[in-house]
C-alpha positions as a Markdown table, in Angstrom:
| # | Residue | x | y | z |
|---|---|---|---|---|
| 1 | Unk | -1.6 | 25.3 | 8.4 |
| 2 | Unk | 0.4 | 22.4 | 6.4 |
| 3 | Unk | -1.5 | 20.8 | 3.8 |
| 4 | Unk | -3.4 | 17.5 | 4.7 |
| 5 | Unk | -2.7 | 14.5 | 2.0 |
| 6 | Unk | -4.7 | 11.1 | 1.2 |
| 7 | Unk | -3.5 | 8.5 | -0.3 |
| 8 | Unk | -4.7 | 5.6 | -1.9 |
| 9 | Unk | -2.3 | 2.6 | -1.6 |
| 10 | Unk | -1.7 | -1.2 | -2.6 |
| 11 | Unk | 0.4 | -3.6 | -0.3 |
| 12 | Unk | 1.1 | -7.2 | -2.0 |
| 13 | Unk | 3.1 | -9.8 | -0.4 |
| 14 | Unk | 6.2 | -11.9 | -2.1 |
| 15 | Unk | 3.2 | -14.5 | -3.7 |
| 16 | Unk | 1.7 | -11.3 | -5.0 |
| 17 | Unk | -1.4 | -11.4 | -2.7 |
| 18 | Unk | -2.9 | -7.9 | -2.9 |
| 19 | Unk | -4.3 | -4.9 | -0.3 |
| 20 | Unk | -5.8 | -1.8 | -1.1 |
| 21 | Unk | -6.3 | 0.4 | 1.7 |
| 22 | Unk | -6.5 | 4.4 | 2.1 |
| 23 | Unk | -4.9 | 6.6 | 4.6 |
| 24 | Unk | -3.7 | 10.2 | 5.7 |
| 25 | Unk | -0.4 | 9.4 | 6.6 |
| 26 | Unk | 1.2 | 6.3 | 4.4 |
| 27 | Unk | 4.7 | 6.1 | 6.2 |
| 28 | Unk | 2.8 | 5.1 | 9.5 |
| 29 | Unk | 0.4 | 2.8 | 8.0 |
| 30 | Unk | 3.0 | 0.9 | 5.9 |
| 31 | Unk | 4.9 | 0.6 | 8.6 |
| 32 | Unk | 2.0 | -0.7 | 10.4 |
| 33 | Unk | 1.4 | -3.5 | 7.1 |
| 34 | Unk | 5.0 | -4.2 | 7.8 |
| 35 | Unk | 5.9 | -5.4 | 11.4 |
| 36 | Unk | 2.1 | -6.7 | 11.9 |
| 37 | Unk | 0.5 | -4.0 | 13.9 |
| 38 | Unk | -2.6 | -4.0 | 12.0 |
| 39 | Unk | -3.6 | -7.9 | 12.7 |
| 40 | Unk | -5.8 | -9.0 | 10.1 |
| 41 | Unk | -5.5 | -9.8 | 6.6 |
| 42 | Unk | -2.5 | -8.0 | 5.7 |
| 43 | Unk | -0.2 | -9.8 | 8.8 |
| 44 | Unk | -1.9 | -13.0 | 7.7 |
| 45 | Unk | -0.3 | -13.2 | 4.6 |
| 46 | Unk | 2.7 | -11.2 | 4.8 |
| 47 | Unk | 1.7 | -7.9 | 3.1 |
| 48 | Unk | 4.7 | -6.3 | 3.6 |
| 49 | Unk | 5.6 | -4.3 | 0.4 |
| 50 | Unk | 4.2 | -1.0 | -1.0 |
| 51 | Unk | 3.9 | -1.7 | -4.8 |
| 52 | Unk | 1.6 | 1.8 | -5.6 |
| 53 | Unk | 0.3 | 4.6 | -4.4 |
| 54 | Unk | -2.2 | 7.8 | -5.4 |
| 55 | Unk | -1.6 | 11.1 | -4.2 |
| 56 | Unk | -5.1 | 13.2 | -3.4 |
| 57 | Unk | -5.7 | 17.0 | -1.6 |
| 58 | Unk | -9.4 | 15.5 | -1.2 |
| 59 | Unk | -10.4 | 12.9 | 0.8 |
| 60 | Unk | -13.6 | 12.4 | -0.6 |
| 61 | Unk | -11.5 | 11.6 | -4.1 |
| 62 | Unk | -9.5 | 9.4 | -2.6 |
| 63 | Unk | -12.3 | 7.2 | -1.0 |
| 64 | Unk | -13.6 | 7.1 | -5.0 |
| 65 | Unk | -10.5 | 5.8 | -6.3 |
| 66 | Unk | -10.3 | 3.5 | -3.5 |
| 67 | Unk | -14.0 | 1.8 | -3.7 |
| 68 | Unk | -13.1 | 1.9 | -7.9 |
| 69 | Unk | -9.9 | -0.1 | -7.6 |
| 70 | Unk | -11.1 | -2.5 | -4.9 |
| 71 | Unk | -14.0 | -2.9 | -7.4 |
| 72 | Unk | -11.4 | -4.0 | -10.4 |
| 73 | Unk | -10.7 | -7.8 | -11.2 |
| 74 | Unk | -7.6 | -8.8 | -9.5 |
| 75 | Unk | -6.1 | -8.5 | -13.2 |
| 76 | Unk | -7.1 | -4.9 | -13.4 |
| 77 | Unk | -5.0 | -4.0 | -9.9 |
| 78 | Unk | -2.5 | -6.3 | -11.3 |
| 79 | Unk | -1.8 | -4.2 | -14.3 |
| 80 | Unk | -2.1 | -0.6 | -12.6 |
| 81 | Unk | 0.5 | -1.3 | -10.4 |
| 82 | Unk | 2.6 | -2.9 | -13.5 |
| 83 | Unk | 2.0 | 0.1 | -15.0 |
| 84 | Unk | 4.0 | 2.3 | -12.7 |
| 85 | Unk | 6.4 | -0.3 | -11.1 |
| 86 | Unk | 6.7 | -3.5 | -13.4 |
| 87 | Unk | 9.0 | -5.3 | -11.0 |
| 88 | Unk | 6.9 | -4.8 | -8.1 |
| 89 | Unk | 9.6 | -3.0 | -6.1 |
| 90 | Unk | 8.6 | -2.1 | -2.5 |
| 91 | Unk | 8.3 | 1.7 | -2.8 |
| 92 | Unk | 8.6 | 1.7 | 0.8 |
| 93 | Unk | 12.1 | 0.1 | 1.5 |
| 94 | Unk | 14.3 | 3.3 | 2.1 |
| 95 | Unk | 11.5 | 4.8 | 4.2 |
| 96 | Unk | 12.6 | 3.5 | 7.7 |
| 97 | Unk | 15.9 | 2.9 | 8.8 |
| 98 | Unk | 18.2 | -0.3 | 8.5 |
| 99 | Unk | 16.8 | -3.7 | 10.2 |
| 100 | Unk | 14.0 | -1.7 | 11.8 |
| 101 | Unk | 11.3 | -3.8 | 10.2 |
| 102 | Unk | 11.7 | -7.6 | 9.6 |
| 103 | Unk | 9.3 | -8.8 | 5.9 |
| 104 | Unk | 12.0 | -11.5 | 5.0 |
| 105 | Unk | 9.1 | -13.9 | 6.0 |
């Protein structure tokens, strides 16, 4: 049986408003964040880039991490994802194929 992953993950849009969510299986949720599918906050305001993401085996560690960083100042997320990715690149944007998901707006 193929090991099951969790990840812990942060979605900002161009403005830098930020999302931290948690899933099992990132490349579907971020594609969710990215055409809209999810409604809500992240279609909103155009959360459409993955700027971090945590790895964990256990899900119980995972929901932690996520309930510790959602409990940071916006400063504290702001410098954990500079940390890894000072340019804010979307870690995401070679994931799917070409013009299959539309952020430009």
């Amino acid at each position: 049986m193929p090991r099951k992953f969790y990840y812990v993950y942060i979605m900002a849009s161009r403005s830098r408003t930020l999302y931290t969510g948690i899933t099992s299986v990132i490349v579907r949720r971020v594609w969710q964040h990215k055409t809209g599918a999810l409604g809500g906050f992240t279609t909103r305001y155009k959360i459409h880039r993955l700027v971090y993401f945590e790895t964990f085996v256990e899900v119980s560690n995972a929901i932690v991490r996520e309930k510790e960083i959602k409990d940071w100042s916006r400063q504290g997320r702001v410098a954990l994802i500079e940390e890894q990715n000072p340019t804010w690149e979307d870690l995401s944007e070679h994931w799917y194929g070409k013009d299959t998901v539309n952020t430009k707006t």
